[in-house]
N, C-alpha and C positions, 0 to 999 in steps of 0.2 A: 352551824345553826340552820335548822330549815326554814325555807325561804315559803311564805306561806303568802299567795297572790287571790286576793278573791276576787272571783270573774260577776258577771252581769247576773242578776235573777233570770230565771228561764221563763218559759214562757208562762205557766202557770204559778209563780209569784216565790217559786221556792226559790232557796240558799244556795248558791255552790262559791265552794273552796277547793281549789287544787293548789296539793302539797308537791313542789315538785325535788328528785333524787333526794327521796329522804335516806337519812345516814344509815340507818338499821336497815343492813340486809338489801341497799341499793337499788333502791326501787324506783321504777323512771317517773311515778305519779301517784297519788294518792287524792279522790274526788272525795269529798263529803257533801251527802246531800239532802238537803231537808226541803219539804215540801208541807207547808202549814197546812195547807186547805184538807190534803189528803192524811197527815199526819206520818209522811214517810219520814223515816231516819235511816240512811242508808252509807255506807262506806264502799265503795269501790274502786280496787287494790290493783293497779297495773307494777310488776313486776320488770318485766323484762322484753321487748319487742324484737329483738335481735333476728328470732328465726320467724317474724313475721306477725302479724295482730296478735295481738292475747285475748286467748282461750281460756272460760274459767267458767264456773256456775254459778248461780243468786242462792246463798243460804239464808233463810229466815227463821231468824234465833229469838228467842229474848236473854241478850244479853245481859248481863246485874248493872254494866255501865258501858258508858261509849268510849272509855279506851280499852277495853276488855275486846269491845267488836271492831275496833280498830289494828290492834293487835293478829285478832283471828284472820282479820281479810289477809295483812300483811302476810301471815306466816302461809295462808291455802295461796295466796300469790303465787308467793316464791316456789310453793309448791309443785305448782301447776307449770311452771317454766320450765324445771326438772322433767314432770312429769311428760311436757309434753316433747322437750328433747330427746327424752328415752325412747318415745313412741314413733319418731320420726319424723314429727310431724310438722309444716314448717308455720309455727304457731308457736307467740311467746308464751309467757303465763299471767293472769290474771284474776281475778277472783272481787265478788261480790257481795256483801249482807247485808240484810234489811235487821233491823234493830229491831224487836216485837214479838209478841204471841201470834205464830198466824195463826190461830184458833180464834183469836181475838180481834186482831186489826186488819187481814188479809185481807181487802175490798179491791175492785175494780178499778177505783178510783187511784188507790193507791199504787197498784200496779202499771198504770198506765203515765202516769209519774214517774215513776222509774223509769221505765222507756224512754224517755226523755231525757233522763239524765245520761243512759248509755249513748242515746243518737246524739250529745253535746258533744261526744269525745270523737265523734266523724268517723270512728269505723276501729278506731284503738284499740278495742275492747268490744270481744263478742262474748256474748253471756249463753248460758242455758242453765238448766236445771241444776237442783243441788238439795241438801238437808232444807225441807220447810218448802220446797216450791215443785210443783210437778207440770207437766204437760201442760193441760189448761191454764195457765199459770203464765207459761211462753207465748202461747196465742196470744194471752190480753196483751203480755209486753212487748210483741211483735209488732201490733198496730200503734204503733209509736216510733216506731227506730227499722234497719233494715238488718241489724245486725243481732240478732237471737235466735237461738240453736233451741234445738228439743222441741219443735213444735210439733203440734200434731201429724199424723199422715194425712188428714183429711186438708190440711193448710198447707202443706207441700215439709213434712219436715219427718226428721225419722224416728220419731214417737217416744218408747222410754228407753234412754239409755242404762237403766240400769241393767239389760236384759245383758248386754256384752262387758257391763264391767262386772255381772258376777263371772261369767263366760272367761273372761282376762284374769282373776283371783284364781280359778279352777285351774287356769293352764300354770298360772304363777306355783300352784298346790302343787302339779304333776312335776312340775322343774326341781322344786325342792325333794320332792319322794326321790325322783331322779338322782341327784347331788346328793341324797344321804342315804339312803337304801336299795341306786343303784337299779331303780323301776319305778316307771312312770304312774304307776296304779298308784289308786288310793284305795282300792280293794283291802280289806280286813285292816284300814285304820283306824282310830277314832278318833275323829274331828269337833271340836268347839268351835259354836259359834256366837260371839256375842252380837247381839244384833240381828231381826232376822225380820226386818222393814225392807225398804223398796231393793235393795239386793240380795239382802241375807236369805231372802225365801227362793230365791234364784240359784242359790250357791245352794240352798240344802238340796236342790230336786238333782245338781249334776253330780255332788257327793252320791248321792241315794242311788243313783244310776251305774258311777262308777262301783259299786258295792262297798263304799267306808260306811260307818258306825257315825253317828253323830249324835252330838249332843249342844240343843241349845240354852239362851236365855238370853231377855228383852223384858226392860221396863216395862214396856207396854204391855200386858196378858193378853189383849187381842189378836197379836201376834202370836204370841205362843202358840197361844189356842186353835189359831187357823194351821200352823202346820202340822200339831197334833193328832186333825182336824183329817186333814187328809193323811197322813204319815205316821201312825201310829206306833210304826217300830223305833221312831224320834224320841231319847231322853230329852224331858227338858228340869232346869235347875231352877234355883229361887234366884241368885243372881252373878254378876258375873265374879265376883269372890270364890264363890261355889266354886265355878265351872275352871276357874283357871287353876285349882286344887285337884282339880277331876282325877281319878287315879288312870294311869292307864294313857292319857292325852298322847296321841301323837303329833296332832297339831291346833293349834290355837288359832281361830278370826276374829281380829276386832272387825265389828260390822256400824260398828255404830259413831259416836264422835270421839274427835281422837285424844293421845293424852293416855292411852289405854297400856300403854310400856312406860313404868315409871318405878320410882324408889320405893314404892310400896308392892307392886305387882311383882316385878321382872324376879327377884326371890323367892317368892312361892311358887311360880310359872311353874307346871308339872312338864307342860308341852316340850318335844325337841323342836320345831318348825311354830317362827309365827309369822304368817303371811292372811294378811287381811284385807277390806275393801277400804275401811276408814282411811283419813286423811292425818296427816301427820302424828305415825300415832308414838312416835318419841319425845315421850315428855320436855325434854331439854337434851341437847350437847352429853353424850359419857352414855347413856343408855347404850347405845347401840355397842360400845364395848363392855356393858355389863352383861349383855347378851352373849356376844362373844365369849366372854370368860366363864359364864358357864353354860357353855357349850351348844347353845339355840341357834338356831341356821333361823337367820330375818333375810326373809326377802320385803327388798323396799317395796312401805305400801305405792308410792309414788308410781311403781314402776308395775305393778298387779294389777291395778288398778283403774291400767286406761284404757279399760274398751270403751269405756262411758265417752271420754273424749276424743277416741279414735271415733266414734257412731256418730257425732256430736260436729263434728269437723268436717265428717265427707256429706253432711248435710248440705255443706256451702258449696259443694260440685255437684250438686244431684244425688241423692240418698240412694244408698246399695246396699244391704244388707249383708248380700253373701262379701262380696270386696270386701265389708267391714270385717265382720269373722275371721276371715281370712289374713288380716292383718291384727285382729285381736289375737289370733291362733299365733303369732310370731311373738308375743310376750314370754312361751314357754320359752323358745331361745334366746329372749334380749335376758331372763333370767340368769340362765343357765352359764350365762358370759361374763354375767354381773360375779357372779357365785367363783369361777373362774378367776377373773382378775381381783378376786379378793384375796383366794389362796394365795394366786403369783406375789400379791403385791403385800402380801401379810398384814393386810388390814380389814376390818367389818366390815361384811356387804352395802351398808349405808355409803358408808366412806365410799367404795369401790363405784357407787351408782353414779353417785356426786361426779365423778371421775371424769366419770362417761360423759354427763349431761354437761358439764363446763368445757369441756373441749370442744362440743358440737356447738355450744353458744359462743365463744370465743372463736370460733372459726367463720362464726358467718360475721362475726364483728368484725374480724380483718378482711372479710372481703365484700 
């Protein structure tokens, strides 16, 4: 049973509850934290510290319920600990979300509540950006706490990450072209992207440069419209139904939130390669051998995925740009190893990742 301890109000009058080693998926903490004045509702998800504070970003959703957004931190947690072992980086996993329409509720006030509830955890738990919260966003939460990533340049921080996690997805693309056709190009492929918000427009310009074909689509038509906009030679689709039928697909991105590999999709999947920015985007346990069995080379989002946190992390040493590329650019190989020990070991690339990253986290727990 979890052992559920509530701590003092903070300083501004809100709630907190820490859950601690809850049983699902072992997780060392779980805060829940409400702040009436400002009307925060927020869940943040400590996974695993083993290789050192967790590393995660504030998404702000509106959730339909609060075990639904408690759920999601858990699972971007766990995620991110993976994630950030693959990446090397000695940073556990964590992850954070605010309950709410930021269209809607996103105020100053409320943001800087949050801040507060990351500075309660003393250093645990470093946040940055994510779905729903951007740059400006970290400023306000920064003046609260010492421990927030993705701030501005102007504040001492290395701006948007998502510019190296589309940058990390492209190298993750050229790994898989590599491992199934034997060449790093994505020249005369045609690529889908669903999603094409704060990375997805990132990912179309390095596709477009390598010479692939692309084709998108996004909820939101402003999106579309902006890369249309500039990139005329851009299909775009009605939605991602469409696009995951596309005839022709050589590869598939989910850009968007995840859940996008599932019992309904992975069937029709026209794509052979699907390597995307989204965050877990296996619906449940058995996809990633439904992929397998017919025939899709998945490179783990987990592991494509982390320039954002690679960018995001060398912030806390003094932000470098080129450094970070530079070690974004080493994803095509953590790929390509991944891809490897999946042949050797006759199992899905998921499975194979998993491999990796629990050994690197076990290893710093024995020592």
């Amino acid at each position: 049973m979890t052992d559920v301890r509530p701590a003092p109000a903070d300083a501004s009058g809100g709630v907190l509850q820490t859950l601690f080693r809850t049983e699902a998926g072992g997780h060392e903490q779980v805060v829940l934290c409400q702040d009436r004045a400002s009307g925060l509702k927020a869940v943040i998800a400590i996974h695993s510290t083993a290789l050192g504070p967790a590393l995660g970003g504030t998404r702000f959703h509106p959730y339909a319920s609060e075990d639904e957004a408690v759920l999601d931190a858990l699972n971007l947690a766990r995620g991110m600990s993976y994630k950030n072992a693959l990446a090397g980086l000695d940073h556990g996993g964590g992850k954070a979300v605010i309950i709410g329409d930021p269209e809607l509720i996103k105020t100053e006030e409320l943001l800087l509540a949050y801040g507060r509830f990351v500075a309660s955890l003393g250093g645990r738990y470093v946040t940055a950006c994510d779905v729903g919260t951007y740059v400006a966003d970290m400023d306000v939460i920064a003046r609260t706490n010492e421990w927030t990533t993705g701030r501005s340049p102007e504040n001492g921080g290395a701006g948007d990450s998502s510019v190296l996690t589309a940058y990390g997805v492209f190298q993750g693309m050229r790994a898989s072209a590599q491992h199934l056709w034997g060449d790093p190009t994505l020249r005369g492929r045609r690529v889908g992207i669903a999603g094409v918000g704060k990375v997805g427009h990132h990912l179309v310009e390095h596709l477009l440069k390598d010479g692939a074909e692309v084709v998108i689509t996004d909820v939101r038509g402003a999106s579309v419209e902006r890369i249309l906009a500039r990139h005329p030679q851009v299909t775009a689709v009605a939605d991602t139904g469409a696009l995951i039928r596309t005839e022709g697909l050589d590869i598939y991105a989910p850009c968007a939130l995840g859940g996008a590999l599932n019992d309904e999709t992975v069937p029709v999947l026209t794509a052979k390669v699907v390597c995307g920015a989204a965050n877990n985007q296996l619906a449940h346990p058995g996809v990633e051998k439904d992929l397998s069995d017919r025939g899709i080379l998945y490179a783990p989002d987990y592991v494509v995925n982390a320039g954002g946190v690679i960018q995001v992390a060398d912030e806390l040493h003094g932000f470098d740009f080129d450094r970070c590329q530079a070690k974004a650019a080493k994803i095509f190989d953590t790929t390509l190893a991944i891809f490897a020990r999946a042949k050797a070991d006759g199992i899905p690339p998921a499975a194979a990742a998993d491999r990796i990253a629990e050994a690197r986290m076990a290893e710093a727990r024995r020592g």
